[in-house]
N, C-alpha and C positions, 0 to 999 in steps of 0.2 A: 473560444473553446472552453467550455466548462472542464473541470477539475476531475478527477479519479476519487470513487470511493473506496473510504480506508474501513476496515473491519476489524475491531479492536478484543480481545478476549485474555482471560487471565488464563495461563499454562500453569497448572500444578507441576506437571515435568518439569517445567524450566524455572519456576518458582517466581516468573518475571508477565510481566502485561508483553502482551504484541500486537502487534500495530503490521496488518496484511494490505496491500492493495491488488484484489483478485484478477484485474484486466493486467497489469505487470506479471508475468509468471515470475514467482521468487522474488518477489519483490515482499521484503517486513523485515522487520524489525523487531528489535526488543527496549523494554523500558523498565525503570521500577516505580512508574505510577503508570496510567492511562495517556497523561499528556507526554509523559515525557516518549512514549512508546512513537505515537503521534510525532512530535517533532523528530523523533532519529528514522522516521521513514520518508517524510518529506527530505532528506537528505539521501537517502536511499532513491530513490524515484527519482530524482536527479540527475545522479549515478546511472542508473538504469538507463534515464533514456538519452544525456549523453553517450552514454556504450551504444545503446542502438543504434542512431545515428552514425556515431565512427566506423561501426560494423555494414552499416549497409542492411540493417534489418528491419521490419517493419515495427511502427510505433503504433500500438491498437487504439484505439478513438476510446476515449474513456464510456464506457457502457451507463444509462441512461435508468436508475433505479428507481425511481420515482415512481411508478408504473409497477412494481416490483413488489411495493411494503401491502401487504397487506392488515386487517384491523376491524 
């Protein structure tokens, strides 16, 4: 099973980097570099899909971007 893409953007609001995984609804993070945003979502996403599982709810197949990037 390949991996979840992460989407990473600096928030002037928050003053901090975040680190989104868009097939996870609610699923990011924050950091104060880019990596660090990075690793505290991979901990999240985790989280996440633990909880889903416990719950009974469906785990989305991670979405296929590749196809996606345009250039």
């Amino acid at each position: 099973m390949s991996d979840y893409s992460i989407n990473v953007f600096f928030s002037e609001e928050d003053g901090a980097w975040v680190a989104v995984i868009p097939d996870l609804p609610g699923c990011s993070a924050f950091g104060d570099t880019p990596e660090q945003a990075v690793a505290e979502v991979g901990v999240a996403k985790l989280a996440w899909l633990e909880t889903a599982v416990a719950t009974g709810k469906p785990v989305p197949a991670p979405t296929d971007r590749s196809a996606s990037a345009s250039g």
